[in-house]
N, C-alpha and C positions, 0 to 999 in steps of 0.2 A: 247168246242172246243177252243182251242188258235188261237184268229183270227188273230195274230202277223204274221201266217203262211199263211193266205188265201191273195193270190194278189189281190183278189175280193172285199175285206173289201169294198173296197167306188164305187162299182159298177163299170161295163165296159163303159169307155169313146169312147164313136161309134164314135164322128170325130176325134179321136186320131187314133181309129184300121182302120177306112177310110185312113187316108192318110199312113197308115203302110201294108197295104193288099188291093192288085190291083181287086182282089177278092169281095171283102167285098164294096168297091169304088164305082165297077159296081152295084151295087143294088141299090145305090141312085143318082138321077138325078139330085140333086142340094145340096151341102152344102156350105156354106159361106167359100169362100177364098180355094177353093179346085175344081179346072178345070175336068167336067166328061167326057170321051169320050165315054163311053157306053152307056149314060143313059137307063134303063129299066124300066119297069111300080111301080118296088118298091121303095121304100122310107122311108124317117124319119121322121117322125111325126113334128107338126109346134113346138114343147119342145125339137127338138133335140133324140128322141128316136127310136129305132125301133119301124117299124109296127108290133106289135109282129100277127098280126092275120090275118098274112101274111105265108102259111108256106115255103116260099123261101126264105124269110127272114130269118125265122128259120132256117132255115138249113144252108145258107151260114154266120149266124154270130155263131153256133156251130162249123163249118169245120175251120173259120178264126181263134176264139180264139189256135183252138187246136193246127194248125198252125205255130203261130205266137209266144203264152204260152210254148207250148210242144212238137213241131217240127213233128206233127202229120198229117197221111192226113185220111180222114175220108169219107163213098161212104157210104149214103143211102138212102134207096125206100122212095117213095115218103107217104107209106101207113102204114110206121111202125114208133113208137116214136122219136122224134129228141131230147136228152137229153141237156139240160141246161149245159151246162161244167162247173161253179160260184157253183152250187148247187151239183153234184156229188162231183166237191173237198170237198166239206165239210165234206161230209161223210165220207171221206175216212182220212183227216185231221181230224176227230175226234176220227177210229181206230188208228192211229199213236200214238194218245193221249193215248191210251185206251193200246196199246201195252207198251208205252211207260213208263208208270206210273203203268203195275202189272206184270216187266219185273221179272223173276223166278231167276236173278242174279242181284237183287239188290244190286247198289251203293249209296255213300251218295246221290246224288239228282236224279231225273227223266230226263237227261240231253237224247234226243234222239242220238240215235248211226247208226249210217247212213251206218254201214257195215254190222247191224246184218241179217242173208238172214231170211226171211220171205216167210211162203208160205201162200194166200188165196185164197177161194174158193166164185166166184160169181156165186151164183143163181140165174139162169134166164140172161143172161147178153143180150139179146137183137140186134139188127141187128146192134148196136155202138159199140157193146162190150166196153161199154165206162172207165167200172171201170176198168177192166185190161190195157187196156189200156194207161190211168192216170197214174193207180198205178205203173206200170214200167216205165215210162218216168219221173215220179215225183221222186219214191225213188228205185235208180239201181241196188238195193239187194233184190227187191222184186220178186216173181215169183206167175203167178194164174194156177189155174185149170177154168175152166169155164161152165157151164152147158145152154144148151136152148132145149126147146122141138119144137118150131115153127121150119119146113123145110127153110121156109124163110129167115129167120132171121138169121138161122143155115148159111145160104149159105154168105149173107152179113158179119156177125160176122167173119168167117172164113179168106174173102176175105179182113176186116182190118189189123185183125192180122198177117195176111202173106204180106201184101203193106208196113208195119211197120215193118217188117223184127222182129218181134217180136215172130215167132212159137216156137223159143229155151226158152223163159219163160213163154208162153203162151198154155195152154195145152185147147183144146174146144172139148166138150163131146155130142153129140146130144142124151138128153134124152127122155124117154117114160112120156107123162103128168100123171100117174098113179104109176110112177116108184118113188122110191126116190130118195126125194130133195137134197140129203146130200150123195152123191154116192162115197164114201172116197175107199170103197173096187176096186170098177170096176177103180176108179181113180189109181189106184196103190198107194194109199197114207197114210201111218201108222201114221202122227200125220201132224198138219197145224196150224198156227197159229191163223187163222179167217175167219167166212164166211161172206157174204153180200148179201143182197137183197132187191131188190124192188120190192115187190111184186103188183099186182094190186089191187087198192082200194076197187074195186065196188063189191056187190054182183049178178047183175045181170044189163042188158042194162036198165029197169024199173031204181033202185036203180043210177044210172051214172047221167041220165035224169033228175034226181028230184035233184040229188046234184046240177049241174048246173042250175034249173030253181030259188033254192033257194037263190044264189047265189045274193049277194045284188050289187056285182061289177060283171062286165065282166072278163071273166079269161085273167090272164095277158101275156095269150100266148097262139097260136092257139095248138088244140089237132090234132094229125094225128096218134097215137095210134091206131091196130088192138085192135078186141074184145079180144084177147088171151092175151093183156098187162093190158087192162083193167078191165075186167071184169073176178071174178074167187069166185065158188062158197062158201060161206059163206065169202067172202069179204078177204081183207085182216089179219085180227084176226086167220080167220080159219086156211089161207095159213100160216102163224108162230105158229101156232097151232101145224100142221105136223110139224114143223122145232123143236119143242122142243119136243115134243114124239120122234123123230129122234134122236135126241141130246141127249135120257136119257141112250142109248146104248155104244153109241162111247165117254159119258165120257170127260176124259182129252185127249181124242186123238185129240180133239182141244181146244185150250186155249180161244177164245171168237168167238160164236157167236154172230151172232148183224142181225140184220130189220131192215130196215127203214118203217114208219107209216106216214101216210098221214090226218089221224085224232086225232086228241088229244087224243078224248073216247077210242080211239084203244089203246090207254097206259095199262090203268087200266086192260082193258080183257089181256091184255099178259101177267103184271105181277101179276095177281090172278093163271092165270093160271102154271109161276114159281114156284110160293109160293106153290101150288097145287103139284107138281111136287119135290117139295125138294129143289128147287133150292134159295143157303142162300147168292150166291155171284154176283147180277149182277148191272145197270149201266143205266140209263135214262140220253138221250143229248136232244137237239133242234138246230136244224139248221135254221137259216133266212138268208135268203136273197132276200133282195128288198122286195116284196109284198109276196116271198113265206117262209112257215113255215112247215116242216116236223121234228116229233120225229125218234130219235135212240135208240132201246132198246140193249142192251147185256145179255148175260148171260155167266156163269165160272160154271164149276164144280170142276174148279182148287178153291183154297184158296188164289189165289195171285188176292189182291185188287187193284183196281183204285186210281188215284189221287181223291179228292172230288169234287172239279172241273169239271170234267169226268163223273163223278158216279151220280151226285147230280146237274146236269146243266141246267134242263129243266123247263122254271118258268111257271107257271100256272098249271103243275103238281100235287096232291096231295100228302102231307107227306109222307103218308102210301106207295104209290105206290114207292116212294125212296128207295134208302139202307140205312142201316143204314150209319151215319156220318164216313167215316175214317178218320178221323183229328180232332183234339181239345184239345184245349191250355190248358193244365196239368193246373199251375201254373202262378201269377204275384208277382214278389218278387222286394223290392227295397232294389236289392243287385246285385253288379258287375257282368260282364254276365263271366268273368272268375272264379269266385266262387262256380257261380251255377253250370257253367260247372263241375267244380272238383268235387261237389254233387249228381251230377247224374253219371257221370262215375264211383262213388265211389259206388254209391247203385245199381245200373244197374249191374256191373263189378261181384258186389257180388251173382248175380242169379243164376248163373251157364250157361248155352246153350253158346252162339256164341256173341260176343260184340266185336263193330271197336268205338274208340271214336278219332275225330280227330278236337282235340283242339281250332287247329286254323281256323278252320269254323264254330266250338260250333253243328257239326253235327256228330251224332252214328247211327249204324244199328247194331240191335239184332236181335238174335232166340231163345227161350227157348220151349222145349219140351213140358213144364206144369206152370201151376201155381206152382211158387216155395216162391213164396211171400207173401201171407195171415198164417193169424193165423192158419186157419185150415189147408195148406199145412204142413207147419212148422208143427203141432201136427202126423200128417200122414206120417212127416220123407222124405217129398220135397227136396232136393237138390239138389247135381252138375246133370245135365245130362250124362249120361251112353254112351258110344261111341256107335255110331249106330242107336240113340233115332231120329226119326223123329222131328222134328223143326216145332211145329204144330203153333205156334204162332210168327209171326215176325213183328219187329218195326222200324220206324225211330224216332229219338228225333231230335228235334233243339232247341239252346239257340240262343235268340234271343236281342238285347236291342231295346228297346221299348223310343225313345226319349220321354221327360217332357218336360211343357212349362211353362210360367207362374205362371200357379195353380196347376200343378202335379209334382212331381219328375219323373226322367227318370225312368224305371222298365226295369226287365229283363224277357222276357215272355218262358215259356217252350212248345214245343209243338211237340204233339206225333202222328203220322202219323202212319196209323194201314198198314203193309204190305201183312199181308200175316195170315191165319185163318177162322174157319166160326162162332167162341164165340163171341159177343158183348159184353157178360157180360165180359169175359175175360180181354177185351182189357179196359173198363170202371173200372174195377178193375186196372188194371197194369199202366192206368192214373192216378186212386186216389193213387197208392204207391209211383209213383213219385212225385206227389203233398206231400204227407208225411214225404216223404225224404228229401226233399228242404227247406221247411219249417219248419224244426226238429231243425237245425243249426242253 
């Protein structure tokens, strides 16, 4: 995730949103150099912090961020989850990323475009409806569908979205808990570009009990979660389980799913069970914030890849559980980054498919059909691509100069950025030919 984008990066300063939110004010009785008139039984801790295990705390420094951040107002039961608003942006700020970097109209760079409309699809969205709600107040070409099977929840979810004057991009769907997760037909919706959820952890009220007993710190925030958020049977793994037996149907009719994961181990079972399933394109993040850590899995049945950054972000992850790498530095040559540049334009240019080389950034985007560059293509009469020929393989290149100091010369470094395919060898190949090409001269 580019935390460039998160306002969160260095936590929320509570005597800053005190004296900015008359609201937020009322719930503590004493801060230095800030006059209370309401005081109430809550408070901030002798560090300056919420009482997080408080839930009126909770809830009025959720309603204030939204507020204050995103001009949001926010009404919920006392007995159903109050979302962290710091920790949702992120997730959502990491699909942006994720949209953003295996866009289907690749330009030179991964630059976000703030007018493209987007439609997603939250799973499970809760009595906050907090992701659609975010997501259209944060990016204004965005629009959700929404699903919840809780009456409850249904009722409050509803009653945000309509106080936000939000119904016209906000569509909410009251589903059957037996029905499916992924209801794109009854939505009226032929293609989307993302779903999201959060699923519950636990596998059963035992299974929650024993998470919390094992717990070496107190949780850094009080829980007011129904059983229906929490607990759901075979845990959370299960519940993404359905989502990708779901997802083997409908294809490209959405470009990334994504979960979010509340335990590490839950990495490994989602993505064995990808791998299991055929799936050669998808995307592990980690989101933190303060003392909280949850994984983001995706998955594509499209061929359009991630930034690496995106795809490869989640550390304490295991290799295997990864994608393979989309980026890596062809070539270091110490030779002018305009020579190389002519060197690759000149041997790239030569492949046949689709090639943009623009000079004066030292950055190109390809597509070729096939391997049209190895010996063995070349023997098998590989060439131009044929008008109509699917563009099974796309790439970015960049020439880069690489400054020298003291003990090294400056270098010029190549580096090839995989856009779009499901070959590794493919693209590990079409890295060694431009490494061949460079180096030939």
């Amino acid at each position: 995730m580019n935390s460039n984008k998160n306002i969160y990066k260095k936590d929320v300063d509570f005597t800053e949103l005190a004296s900015q939110d008359a609201d937020f004010k009322n719930i503590i009785p004493t801060i230095s150099n800030i006059p209370i008139l309401k005081p109430l039984s809550l408070s901030l801790k002798p560090n300056g912090q919420v009482d997080f295990s408080d839930p009126e705390s909770v809830q009025q420094l959720t309603k204030s961020l939204l507020k204050r951040d995103f001009g949001l107002k926010l009404d919920l039961p006392p007995d159903r989850l109050c979302p962290a608003v710091p920790n949702r942006l992120n997730y959502l700020l990491w699909i942006q990323d994720l949209l953003d970097t295996s866009t289907p109209t690749p330009s030179l760079d991964d630059t976000h475009d703030p007018t493209r409309p987007v439609i997603g699809l939250d799973v499970g969205t809760g009595a906050s409806a907090i992701y659609p709600l975010l997501g259209c107040s944060h990016y204004p070409s965005w629009r959700f569908a929404c699903t919840e099977t809780d009456p409850h929840s249904f009722a409050f979810s509803r009653q945000n979205i309509n106080q936000n004057n939000l119904s016209n991009r906000i569509r909410l769907l009251q589903t059957d808990p037996d029905g499916p997760l992924l209801p794109l037909d009854h939505l009226g919706l032929d293609t989307i570009d993302f779903t999201l959820t959060n699923p519950p952890f636990f596998t059963s009220p035992s299974d929650l009990l024993a998470s919390a007993t094992l717990k070496s710190r107190p949780p850094s925030s009080v829980c007011t979660g129904a059983p229906s958020e929490m607990v759901t049977p075979g845990g959370e793994t299960a519940f993404v389980a359905r989502m990708i037996a779901e997802s083997v149907p409908l294809g490209e009719r959405v470009q990334w799913f994504t979960a979010q994961l509340g335990k590490l181990g839950s990495v490994a079972t989602v993505v064995k069970d990808l791998k299991e399933r055929g799936v050669k394109n998808w995307a592990v993040g980690e989101l933190v914030q303060g003392r909280t850590k949850r994984w983001v899995v995706g998955w594509s049945w499209a061929g359009w890849r991630p930034a690496i950054r995106v795809a490869r972000g989640a550390v304490g992850v295991a290799g295997g559980d990864l994608p393979f790498p989309s980026e890596a530095v062809a070539v270091k040559v110490v030779v002018e980054a305009g020579e190389v540049g002519r060197r690759v334009d000149e041997a790239v240019g030569g492949l046949g498919g689709r090639w943009k080389w623009d000079a004066d950034s030292g950055v190109g985007v390809g597509f070729v059909a096939r391997n049209t560059w190895s010996r063995a293509a070349r023997r098998k009469g590989g060439g131009m691509e044929e008008e109509g020929d699917e563009m099974a393989f796309g790439f970015r290149i960049y020439v880069r100069e690489v400054p020298g100091n003291g003990e090294k010369s400056a270098e010029t470094e190549v580096v090839v950025r995989w856009l779009k395919g499901d070959d590794s060898v493919l693209f590990e190949s079409f890295c060694g030919m431009v490494k061949r090409k460079v180096e030939a001269q």
